[in-house]
N, C-alpha and C positions, 0 to 999 in steps of 0.2 A: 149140886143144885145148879140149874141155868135157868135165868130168869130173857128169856126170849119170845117178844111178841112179834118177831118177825123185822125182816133188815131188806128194804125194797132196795131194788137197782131196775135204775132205770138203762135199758136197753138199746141205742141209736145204731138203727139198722135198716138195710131198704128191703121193700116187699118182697124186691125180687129172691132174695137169700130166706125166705120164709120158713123153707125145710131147714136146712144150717142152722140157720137163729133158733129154731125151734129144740134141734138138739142142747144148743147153748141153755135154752131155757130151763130145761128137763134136768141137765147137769147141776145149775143151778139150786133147781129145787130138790135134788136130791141132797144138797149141802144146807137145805133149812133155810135158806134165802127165798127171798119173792120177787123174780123179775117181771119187769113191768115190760111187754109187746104192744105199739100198737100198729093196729091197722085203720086206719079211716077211709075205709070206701063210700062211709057214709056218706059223708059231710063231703060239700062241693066247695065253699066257700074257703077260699086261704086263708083272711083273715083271722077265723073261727077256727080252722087246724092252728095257725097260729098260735093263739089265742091260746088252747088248749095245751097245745103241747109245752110252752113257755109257762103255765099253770103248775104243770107236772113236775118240771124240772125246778120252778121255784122250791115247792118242798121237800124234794128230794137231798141225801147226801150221796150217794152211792150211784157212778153211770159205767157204762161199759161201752164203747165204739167195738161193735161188730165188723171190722174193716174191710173193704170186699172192692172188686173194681165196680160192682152196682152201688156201693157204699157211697164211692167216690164221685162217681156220678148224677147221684142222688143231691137234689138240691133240697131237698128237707132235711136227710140225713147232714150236710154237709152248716145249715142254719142250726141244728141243734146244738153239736157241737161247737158251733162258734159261739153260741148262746151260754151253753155250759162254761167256757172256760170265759167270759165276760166275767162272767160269776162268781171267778175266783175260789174253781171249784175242779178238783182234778176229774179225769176221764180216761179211764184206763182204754187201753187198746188191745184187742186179740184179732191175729189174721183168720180169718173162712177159708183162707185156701191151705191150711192146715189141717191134719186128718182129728179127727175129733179125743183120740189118747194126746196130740202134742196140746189143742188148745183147752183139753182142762188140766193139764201140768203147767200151762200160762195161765189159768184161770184160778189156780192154786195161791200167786202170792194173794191177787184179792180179796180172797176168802180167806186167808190168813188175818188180815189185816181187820177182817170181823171180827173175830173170835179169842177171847182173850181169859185166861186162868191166872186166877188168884192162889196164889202160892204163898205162906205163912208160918210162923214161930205159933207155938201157943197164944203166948203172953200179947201178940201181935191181936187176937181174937177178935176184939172189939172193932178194933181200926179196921179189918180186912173185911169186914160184913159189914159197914159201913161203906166200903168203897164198893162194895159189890151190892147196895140197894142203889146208891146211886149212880153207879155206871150203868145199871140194868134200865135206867130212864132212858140211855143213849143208843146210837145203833151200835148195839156191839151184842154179840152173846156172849156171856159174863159165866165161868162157872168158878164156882167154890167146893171145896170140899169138909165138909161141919159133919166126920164122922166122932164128934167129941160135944159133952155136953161141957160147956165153958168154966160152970159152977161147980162141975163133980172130979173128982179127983182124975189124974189122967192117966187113961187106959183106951187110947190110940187102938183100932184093929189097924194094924200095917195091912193085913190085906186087902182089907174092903179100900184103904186109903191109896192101895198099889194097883190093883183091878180098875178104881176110879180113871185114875190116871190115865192107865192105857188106855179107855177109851176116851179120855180129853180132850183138849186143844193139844198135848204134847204129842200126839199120835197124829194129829191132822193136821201138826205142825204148826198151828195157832201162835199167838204171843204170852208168854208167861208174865203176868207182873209179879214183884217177886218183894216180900215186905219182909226186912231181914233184921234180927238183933243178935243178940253173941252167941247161942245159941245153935247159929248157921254152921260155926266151926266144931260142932257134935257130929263126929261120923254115924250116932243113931240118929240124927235130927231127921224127920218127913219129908221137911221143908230141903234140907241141904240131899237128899236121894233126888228130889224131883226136879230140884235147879239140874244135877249130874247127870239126870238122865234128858233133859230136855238139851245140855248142852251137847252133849255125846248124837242127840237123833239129830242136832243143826250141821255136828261135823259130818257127821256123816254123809249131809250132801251138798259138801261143802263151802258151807257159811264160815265165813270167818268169826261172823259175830251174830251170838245166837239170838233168838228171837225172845229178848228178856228184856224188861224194864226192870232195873234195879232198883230199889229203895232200901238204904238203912239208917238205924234209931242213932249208930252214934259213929261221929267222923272217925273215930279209930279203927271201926269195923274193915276200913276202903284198903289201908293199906295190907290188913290183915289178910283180906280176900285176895288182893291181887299175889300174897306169897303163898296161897291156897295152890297148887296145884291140879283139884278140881275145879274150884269156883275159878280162877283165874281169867278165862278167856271173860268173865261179866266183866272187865277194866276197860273191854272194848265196847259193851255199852252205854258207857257214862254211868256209872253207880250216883244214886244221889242221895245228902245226907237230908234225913227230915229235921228241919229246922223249928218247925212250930214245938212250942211247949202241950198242945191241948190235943187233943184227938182229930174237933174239929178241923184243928189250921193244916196237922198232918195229912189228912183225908183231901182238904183243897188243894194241898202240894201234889199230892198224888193226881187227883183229877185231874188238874193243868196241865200237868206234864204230857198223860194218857193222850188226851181231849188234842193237845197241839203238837203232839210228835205225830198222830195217827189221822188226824184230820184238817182237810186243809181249814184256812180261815172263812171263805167263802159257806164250806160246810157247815162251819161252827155255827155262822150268821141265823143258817136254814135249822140248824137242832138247837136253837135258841128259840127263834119263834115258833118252832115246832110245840116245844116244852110249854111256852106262856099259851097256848092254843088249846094244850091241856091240861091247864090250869097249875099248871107246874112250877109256880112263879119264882120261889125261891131256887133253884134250878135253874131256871131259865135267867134270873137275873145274873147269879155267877157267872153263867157264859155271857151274857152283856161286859159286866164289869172287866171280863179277860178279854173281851176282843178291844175293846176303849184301851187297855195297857198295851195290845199288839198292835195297834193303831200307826205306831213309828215304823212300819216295814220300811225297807230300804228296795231299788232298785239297781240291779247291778248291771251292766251293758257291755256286753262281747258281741265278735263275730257271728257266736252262734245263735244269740239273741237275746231276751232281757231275764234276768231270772229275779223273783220277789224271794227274797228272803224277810222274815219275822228278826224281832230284837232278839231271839235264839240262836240265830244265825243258821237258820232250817229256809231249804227253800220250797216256799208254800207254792209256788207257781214257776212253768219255765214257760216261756212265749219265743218259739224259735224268729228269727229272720226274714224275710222273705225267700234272701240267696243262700238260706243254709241247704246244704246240698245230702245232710243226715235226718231230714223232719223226718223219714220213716223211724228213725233210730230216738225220738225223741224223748220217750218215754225213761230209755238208757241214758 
């Protein structure tokens, strides 16, 4: 199941690359995303393009810089993006003067970064469909796989459960979150195929560390995993033990984590009032009460320039220098 009502990005591009961008678009929406173009020949007025466009970008999480030497020369293109990153808000980069096979193999991590699979024990059941109603409020497409009736004795089709798969987030190269109890160490286990094989498609080109969010039910599981020989390489992405007693506190462990490894803080801000806008309150307050605990960001200052790290020690923002001589490189 994918519970996807659609994941905007907004677009910062100049008119003149209209055909290009529009490829971009196309590619885009062939990934189930909804890029946002605009064009304002209408409108005379600055203030009111302005106006408008700083509207758009308020409720958005997701931007994309179309980079192009009209890009750069564009003084609107050049106001948004400095607008976006006031914001506290990342904005990915893809070059135009790349052929359209290289810029959606760059446009790939982004749509990764959407897309995220719920990967689970049985016993895990409750918890994993809980995280996956409400991750489905967020910009993420969210899939699960519920080829089991929870109540009825377990009789698993592996094929329907392996067919799924393949056409997943594991195949599109997505993030697995990954909800793990003892279980995992069953060479029949679902759950422990699908981590092996999502980590096998990350080596393959070559990741060191696959696109997994680890969670498990009990500290002993971390050390066990890392002498796993399949699961192993998950040591490189922070396995983390759930600490709450209750379903609920597990589910909010989860979320946070998701919520603040995958999105900047800025973002959060904007899928916060997003949330209270549609009435989402209980929702939308959690991301209130998480951005008030992330509140202690530190700034750290080098040559290259300033970068905001969270009390995670994640850096939510980089702000190069004037005289750094890599801003194209920035993103790296």
């Amino acid at each position: 199941m994918n519970n996807d009502d659609g994941i905007w990005v907004f677009l910062s591009h100049s008119n003149k690359d209209y055909e290009k961008v529009r490829q971009v678009r196309n590619l885009l929406e062939e990934q189930s995303l909804r890029p946002l173009m605009f064009f304002l020949h209408c409108l005379n007025d600055d203030d009111e393009i302005d106006s408008l466009i700083k509207r758009e970008i308020d409720c958005r999480t997701r931007f994309i810089l179309c980079d192009s030497e009209n890009a750069r020369k564009s003084h609107w293109v050049q106001k948004e993006v400095e607008y976006i990153k006031s914001q506290n808000r990342i904005c990915e980069t893809i070059d135009l003067s790349k052929n359209m096979e290289e810029i959606l193999s760059d446009l790939q991590d982004f749509i990764n970064k959407t897309r995220i699979f719920i990967s689970y024990n049985r016993e895990e059941y409750q918890l994993a469909n809980m995280v996956y109603e409400r991750l489905s409020h967020y910009d993420f497409s969210v899939y699960i796989e519920r080829a089991w009736d929870f109540n009825s004795s377990y009789h698993q089709n592996y094929k329907d459960a392996i067919d799924f798969l393949e056409d997943s987030v594991v195949k599109t190269n997505g993030y697995v979150l990954a909800i793990m109890n003892e279980r995992i160490l069953n060479p029949s286990s679902g759950s422990r195929y699908e981590l092996k094989k999502a980590i096998l498609g990350n080596r393959s080109q070559g990741k060191k560390a696959p696109n997994i969010i680890p969670f498990v039910t009990q500290k002993s599981l971390v050390s066990l995993i890392e002498k796993d020989k399949n699961l192993a390489p998950l040591a490189n992405c922070n396995i983390q033990v759930l600490k709450g007693d209750k379903i609920k506190q597990q589910c909010d462990e989860i979320i946070e984590r998701v919520v603040t490894q995958q999105m900047a803080l800025g973002a959060i801000e904007v899928q916060a009032a997003n949330l209270e806008r549609d009435k989402k309150n209980q929702e939308a307050g959690f991301l209130y009460r998480l951005l008030r605990q992330n509140k202690n960001e530190c700034v750290k200052k080098s040559k290259a320039g300033s970068f905001h790290i969270d009390k995670n020690g994640i850096v939510q923002c980089f702000e190069p220098s004037e005289d750094n001589p890599f801003v194209d490189d920035e993103s790296d």
